[in-house]
C-alpha positions as a printed Julia matrix, in Angstrom:
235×3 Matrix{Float64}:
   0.0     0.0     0.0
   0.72    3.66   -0.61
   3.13    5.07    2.04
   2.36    9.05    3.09
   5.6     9.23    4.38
   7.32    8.48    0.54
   6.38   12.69    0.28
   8.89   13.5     2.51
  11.35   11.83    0.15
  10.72   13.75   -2.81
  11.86   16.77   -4.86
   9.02   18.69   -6.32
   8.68   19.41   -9.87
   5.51   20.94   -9.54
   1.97   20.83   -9.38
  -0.55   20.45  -12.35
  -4.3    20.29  -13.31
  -5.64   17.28  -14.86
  -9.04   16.73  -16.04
 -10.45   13.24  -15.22
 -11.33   10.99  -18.17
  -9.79    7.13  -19.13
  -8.42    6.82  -22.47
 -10.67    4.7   -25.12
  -8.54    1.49  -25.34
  -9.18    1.87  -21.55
 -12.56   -0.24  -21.64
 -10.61   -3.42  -23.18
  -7.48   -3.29  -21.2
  -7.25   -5.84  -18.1
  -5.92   -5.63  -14.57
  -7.25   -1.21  -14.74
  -9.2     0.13  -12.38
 -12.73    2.12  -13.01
 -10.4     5.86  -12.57
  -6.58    6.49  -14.12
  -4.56    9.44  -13.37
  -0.83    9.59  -15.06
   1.23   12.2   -16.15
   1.36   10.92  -19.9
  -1.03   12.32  -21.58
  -2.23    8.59  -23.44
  -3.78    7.78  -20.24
  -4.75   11.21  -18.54
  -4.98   13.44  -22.09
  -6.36   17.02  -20.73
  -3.38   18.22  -18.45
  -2.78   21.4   -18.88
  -0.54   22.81  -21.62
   0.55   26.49  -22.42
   1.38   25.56  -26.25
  -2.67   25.28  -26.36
  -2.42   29.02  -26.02
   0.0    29.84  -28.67
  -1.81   28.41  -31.43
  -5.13   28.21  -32.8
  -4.32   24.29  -33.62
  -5.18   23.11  -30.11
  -8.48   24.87  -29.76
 -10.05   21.32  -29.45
  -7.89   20.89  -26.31
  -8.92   24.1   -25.04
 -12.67   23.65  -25.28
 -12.45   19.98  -23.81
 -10.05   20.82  -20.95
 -13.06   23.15  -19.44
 -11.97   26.69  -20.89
 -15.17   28.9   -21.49
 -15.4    30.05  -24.94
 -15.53   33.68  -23.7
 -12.33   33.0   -21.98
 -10.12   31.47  -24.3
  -8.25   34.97  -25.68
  -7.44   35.4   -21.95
  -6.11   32.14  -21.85
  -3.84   32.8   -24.71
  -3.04   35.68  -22.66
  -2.39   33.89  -19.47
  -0.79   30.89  -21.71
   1.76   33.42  -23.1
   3.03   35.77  -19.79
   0.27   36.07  -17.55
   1.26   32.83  -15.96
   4.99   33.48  -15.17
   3.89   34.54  -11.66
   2.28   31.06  -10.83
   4.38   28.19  -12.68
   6.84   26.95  -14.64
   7.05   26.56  -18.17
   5.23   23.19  -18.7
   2.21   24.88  -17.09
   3.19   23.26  -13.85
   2.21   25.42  -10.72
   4.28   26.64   -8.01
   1.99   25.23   -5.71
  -1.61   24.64   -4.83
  -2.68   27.61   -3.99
  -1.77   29.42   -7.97
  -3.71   26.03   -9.54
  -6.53   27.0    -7.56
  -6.49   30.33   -8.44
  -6.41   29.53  -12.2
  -9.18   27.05  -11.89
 -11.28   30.1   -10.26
 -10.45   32.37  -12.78
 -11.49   30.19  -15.78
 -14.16   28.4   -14.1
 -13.07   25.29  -14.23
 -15.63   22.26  -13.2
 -14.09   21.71   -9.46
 -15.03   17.8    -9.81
 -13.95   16.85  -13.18
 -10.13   17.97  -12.17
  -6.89   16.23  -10.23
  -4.95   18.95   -8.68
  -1.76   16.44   -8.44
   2.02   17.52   -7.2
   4.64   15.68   -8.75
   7.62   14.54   -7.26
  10.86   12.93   -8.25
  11.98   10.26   -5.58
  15.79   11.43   -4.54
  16.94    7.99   -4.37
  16.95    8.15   -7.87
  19.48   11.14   -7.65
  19.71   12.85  -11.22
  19.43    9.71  -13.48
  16.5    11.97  -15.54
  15.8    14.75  -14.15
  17.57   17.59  -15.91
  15.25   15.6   -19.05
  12.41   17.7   -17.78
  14.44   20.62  -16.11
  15.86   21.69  -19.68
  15.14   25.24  -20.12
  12.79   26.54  -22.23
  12.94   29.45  -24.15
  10.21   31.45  -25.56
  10.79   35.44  -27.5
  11.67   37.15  -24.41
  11.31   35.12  -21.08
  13.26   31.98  -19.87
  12.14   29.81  -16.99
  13.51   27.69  -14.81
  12.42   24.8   -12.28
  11.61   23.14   -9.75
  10.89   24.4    -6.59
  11.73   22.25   -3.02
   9.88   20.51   -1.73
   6.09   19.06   -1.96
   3.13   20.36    0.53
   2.53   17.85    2.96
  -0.74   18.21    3.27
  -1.3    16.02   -0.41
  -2.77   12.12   -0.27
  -0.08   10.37   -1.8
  -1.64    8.61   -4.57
   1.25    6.2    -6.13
   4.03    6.12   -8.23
   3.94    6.74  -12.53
   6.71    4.95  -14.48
   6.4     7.42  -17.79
   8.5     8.3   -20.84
  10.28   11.89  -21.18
  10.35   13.54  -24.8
  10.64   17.01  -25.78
  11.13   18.01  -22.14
   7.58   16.66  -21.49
   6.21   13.93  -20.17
   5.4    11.12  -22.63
   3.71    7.33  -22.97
   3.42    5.63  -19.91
   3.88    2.12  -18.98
   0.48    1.13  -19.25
   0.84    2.03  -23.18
   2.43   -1.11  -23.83
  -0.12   -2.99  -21.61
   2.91   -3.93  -19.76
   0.84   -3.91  -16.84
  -0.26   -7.69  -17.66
   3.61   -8.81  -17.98
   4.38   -7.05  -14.46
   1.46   -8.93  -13.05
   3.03  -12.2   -14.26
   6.52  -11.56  -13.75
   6.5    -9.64  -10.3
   3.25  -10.1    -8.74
   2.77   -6.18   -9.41
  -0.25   -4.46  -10.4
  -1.8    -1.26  -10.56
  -3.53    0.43   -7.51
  -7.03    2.19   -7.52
  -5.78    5.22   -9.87
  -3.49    3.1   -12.22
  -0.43    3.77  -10.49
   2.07    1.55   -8.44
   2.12    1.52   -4.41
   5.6     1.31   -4.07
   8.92    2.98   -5.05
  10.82   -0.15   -5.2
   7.85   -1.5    -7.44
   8.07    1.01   -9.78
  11.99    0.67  -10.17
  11.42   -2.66  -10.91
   8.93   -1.9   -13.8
  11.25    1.34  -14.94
  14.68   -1.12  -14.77
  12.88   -3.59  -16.73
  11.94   -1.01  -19.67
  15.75    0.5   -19.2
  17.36   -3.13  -19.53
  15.51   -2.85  -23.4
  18.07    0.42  -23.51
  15.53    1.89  -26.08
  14.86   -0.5   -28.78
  11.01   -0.1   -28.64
  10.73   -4.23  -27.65
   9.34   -3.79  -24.44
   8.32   -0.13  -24.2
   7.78    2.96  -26.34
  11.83    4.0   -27.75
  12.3     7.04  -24.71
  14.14    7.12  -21.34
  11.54    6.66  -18.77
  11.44    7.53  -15.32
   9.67    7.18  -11.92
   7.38    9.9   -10.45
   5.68   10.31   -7.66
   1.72   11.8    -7.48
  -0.04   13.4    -5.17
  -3.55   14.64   -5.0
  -4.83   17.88   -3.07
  -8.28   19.52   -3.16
  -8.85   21.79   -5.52
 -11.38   23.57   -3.33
């Protein structure tokens, strides 16, 4: 089981808004539970992006992810500079309290979101971090991240074995079902939200994919890594 002391072990990335919803392949896929939360975007697809802001391409991903069709030229705004106060540049938050804020503003629907903080386990030291702490750059503003440490007040929710790309996060493990070959080879399977219970569980899934060193045989061709999530209110 989940352990709400793994928090306290963590560097923070961030925090970011999710809006629940299972992929389709979800329905035929064994060994899931009835809700999935991940960071890759194959499983939880509406986490929120600032490149939907910068074009009109992602206006689909806009309108689905809750923005108000009165509000979307002030989230191109936001999207663009008006966020620098409150995150990062993967729309990640600071902390709680600016996701909040943002969900207030744009009127989010309070119970169709995750307000999850991610974390990156420091046992793992820097095998992938600076991955996702690349800097981005953008006309006239660079930013950098991440900040400490979690808030402890969060329900730890599990740990996401996912794939980096881009300075993003990518597939996850589920993508290549792999969740049926864990079962069989380690006894492991996926907790209420999809995710693993334990650290040394989801090394043992992410060592697995890294022993393939890329070839695309047992998981998508990208470093992956191990993440930890945790959930806080959103109101």
């Amino acid at each position: 089981m989940v352990d709400q002391r793994d928090l306290e072990a963590c560097t923070a990335l961030g925090y970011v808004l999710i809006r629940r919803g299972n992929p389709e392949w979800y329905w035929s896929a064994p060994l899931l539970p009835s809700d999935l939360i991940s960071l890759s975007r194959c499983i939880s697809r509406f986490r929120l992006d600032l490149f939907w802001g910068w074009s009109d391409r992602y206006a689909e991903e806009v309108s689905a992810f809750g923005i108000p069709d009165a509000m979307v030229d002030e989230f191109r705004e936001w999207c663009g500079s008006g966020h620098r106060a409150d995150g990062s540049p993967w729309a990640v938050f600071s902390n709680p309290a600016a996701a909040r804020k943002f969900a207030v503003r744009f009127h989010l629907p309070m119970d169709d979101f995750w307000l999850i903080g991610v974390g990156w386990p420091n046992v793992q030291g820097g095998k992938a971090l600076p991955n996702l702490l690349v800097v981005r750059e953008r006309a006239d503003t660079v930013w950098h991240a991440p900040v400490p440490e979690l808030d402890r007040t969060g329900i730890v929710l599990g740990y996401d074995v996912v794939g980096v790309e881009g300075g993003d996060f990518s597939h996850s493990w589920l993508c290549s079902n792999l969740q049926v070959d864990m079962n069989e080879m380690y006894g492991i399977r996926p907790n209420t939200y999809g995710l693993i219970d334990t650290y040394e569980d989801a090394r043992r899934i992410n060592d697995w994919i890294d022993e393939d060193e890329m070839q695309g045989f047992r998981a998508e061709p990208e470093p992956y890594s191990t993440w930890l999530l945790v959930s806080y209110p959103l109101v």
